[in-house]
C-alpha positions, -999 to +999 in steps of 0.1 A: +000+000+000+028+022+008+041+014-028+014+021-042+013+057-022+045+069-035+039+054-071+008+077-073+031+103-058+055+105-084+031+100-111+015+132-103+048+150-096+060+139-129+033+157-147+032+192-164+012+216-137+032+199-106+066+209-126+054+241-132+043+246-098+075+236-088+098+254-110+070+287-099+085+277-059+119+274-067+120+305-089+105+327-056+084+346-085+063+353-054+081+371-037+096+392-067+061+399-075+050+411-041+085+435-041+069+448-068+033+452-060+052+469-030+067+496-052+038+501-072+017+504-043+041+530-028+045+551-061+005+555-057+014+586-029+036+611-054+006+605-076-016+616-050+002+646-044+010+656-080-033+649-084-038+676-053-009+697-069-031+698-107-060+708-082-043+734-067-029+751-100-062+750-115-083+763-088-061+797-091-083+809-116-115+822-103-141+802-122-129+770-114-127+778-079-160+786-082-170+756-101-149+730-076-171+752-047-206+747-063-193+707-069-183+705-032-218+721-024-241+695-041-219+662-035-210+664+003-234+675+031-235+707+048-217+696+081-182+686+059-180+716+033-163+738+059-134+713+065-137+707+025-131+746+018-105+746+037-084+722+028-090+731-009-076+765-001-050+748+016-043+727-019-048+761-036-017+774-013+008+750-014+004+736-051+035+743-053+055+724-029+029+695-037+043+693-069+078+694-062+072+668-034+051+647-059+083+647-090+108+640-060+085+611-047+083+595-084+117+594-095+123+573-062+093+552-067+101+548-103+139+537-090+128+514-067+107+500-092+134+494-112+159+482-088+136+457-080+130+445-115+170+447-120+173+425-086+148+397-098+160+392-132+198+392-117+190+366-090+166+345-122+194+343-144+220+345-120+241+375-138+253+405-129+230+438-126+258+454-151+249+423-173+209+426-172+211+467-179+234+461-206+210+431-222+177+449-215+195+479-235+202+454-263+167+442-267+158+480-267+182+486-295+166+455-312+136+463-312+142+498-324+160+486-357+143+451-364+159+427-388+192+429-391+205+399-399+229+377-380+256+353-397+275+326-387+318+330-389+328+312-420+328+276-416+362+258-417+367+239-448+370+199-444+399+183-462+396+153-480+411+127-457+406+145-429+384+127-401+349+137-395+340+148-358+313+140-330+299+165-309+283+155-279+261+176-253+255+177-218+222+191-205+228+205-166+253+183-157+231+148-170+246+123-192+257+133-228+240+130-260+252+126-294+244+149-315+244+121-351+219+146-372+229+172-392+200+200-377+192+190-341+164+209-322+162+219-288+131+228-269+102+221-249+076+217-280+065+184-298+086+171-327+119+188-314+150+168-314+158+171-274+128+180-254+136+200-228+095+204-208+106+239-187+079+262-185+107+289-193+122+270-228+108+280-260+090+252-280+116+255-309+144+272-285+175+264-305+194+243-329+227+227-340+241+227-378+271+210-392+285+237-415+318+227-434+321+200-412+322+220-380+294+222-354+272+257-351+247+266-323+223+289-337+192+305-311+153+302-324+149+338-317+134+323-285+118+346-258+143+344-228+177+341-257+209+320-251+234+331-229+276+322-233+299+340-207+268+362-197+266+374-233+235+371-255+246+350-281+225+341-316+246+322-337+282+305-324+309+280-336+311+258-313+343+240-295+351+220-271+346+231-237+316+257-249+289+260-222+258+281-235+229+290-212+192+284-226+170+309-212+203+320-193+197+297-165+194+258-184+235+251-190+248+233-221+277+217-226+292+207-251+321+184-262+338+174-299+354+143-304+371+128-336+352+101-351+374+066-349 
């Protein structure tokens, strides 16, 4: 019976929601997600202010005063329109400083919002901060001038004679794989090569050519990239040694081997 138990166990945490529910734990997405609900909840008080400074700058003219008055009048009952008046001149007074309070209030929120963005994603992929500023800034240049092509380096010419190669890859440290096909597919989608089932790996996330008899790792233009030496990396001839990142945080390794 006991058997049986943990067989049922295992079944169930061997399907797709229980990895994803485990992959949400160990990535503490919660707790990045509440920093940030934090800061946005906090940047809500600058706006506040810079909604009571607009106020006050607009109820310097006359007419609006008058029409904010006559508003305060119909909604709110007689016993609160003192207090009401009062603070609205009180708005009208220091628009000013309520303003500059409000500007000073949202640069900080709008930094801590970002320093807590830049401290997720570092801790996710395990990089640098320098390293995520300097890839989010790529992306932005990307998307600003689409399509610009990216090429392999040349491929080194085979001589006759000369003996072919294996390459072999290791996925996180698990036993390698050949790699006997000429295009092999990584990813978590059907009909790939090497299925990799993370929530986080594109279906079709990346592949390996055999140009000119050497071996080239080319990116899917997958949503979370391919990482080597923290660097964004599309398209790479590969050696021995080479360790590149899927989604920067699913190593690769790979390892080329002459062919007996």
């Amino acid at each position: 019976m006991k058997r049986r138990v943990q067989r049922l166990v295992e079944r169930a945490q061997g399907t797709l929601p229980a990895r994803v529910l485990t992959a949400y734990g160990e990535s503490q997405a919660s707790n990045y997600a509440l920093a940030l609900a934090f800061a946005g909840f906090m940047a809500m008080f600058p706006m506040m202010l810079g909604a009571l400074s607009v106020i006050g700058l607009a109820i310097r003219d006359p007419a609006t005063e008058a029409h904010f008055q006559s508003l305060i009048l119909q909604v709110f009952p007689a016993s609160a329109q003192p207090e009401l008046q009062k603070a609205l001149s009180g708005v009208k007074q220091s628009a000013g400083w309520l303003g500059v309070v409000s500007l000073a209030g949202l640069l900080w929120s709008a930094s801590s919002i970002f320093a807590t963005m830049e401290f997720a994603l570092a801790e996710r992929t395990g990089l640098e901060a320098r390293v995520v500023v300097e890839r989010a800034l790529s992306a932005y240049a990307a998307a600003a001038a689409p399509g610009m092509p990216l090429h392999a380096e040349p491929a080194r010419k085979v001589r006759k004679g000369e003996p072919g190669q294996k390459l072999f890859i290791s996925v996180d440290g698990k036993p390698e794989v050949e790699i006997d096909k000429t295009e092999f597919v990584l990813g978590s989608g059907e009909g790939v090569d090497l299925r990799l089932d993370l929530p986080l790996i594109s279906p079709r996330h990346a592949r390996i050519l055999w140009k000119g008899g050497r071996p080239v790792f080319e990116d899917l233009r997958s949503a979370r990239g391919s990482y080597r030496l923290g660097r964004p990396v599309d398209v790479h001839m590969l050696e021995t040694g080479d360790e590149i990142d899927l989604g920067g945080f699913l190593p690769i390794r790979f390892r080329l081997a002459e062919s007996v």
